[in-house]
N, C-alpha and C positions, 0 to 999 in steps of 0.2 A: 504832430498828428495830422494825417489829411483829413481832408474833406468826403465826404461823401460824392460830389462832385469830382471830384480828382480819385478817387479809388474807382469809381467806374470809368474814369476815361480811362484811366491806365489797363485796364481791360481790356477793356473795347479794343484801345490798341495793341497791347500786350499779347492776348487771345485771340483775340477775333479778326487780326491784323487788316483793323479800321486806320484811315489817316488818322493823327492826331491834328490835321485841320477841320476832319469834318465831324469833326465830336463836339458838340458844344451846345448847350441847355437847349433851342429850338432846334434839335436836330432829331429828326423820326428813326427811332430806333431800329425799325423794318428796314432803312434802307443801312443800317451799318448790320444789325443781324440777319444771316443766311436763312432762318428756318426757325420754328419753335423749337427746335431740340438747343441752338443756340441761345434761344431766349430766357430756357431752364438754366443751361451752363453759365450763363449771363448772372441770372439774378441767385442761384447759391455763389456764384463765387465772388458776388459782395456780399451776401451775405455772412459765408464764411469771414469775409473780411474787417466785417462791421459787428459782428457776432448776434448775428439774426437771424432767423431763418422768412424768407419769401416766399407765398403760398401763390400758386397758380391764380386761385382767385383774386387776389390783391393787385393784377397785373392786367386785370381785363378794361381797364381804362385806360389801360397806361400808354401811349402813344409816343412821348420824346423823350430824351433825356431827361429832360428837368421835373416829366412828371415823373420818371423812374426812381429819382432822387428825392422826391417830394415824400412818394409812399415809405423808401427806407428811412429817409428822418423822421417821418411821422413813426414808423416803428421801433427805429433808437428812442428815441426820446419817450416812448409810453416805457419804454426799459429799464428810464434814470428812475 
């Protein structure tokens, strides 16, 4: 099973064809996503992934990677 961590890089890369060198927990989201319409495609399709849904509001702090992954773990886990 991945990580939460690792399901969004592979995005990132995957989709959004970000380097996978410059993906990594201190890295600003803004500069691997194009635009808010990416940031939506971004956060359902981990969520899709992780089986959560992420709300627009939930994301207005959210600034790098690792806080990106912070709010989905925090959401898997209120799940278990």
């Amino acid at each position: 099973m991945s990580t939460i961590l690792e399901t969004a890089t592979r995005i990132l890369v995957d989709k959004f064809d970000a380097s996978a060198e410059d993906v990594f927990p201190d890295a600003v989201l803004e500069d691997l996503l194009s635009d808010s319409l990416d940031w939506v495609e971004f956060a359902v399709a981990v969520g899709d992934e992780v089986g959560t849904r992420i709300r627009d509001e939930e994301l207005t702090d959210v600034r790098t990677v690792a806080d990106f992954v912070a709010v989905v773990e925090e959401k898997v886990g209120a799940l278990k």
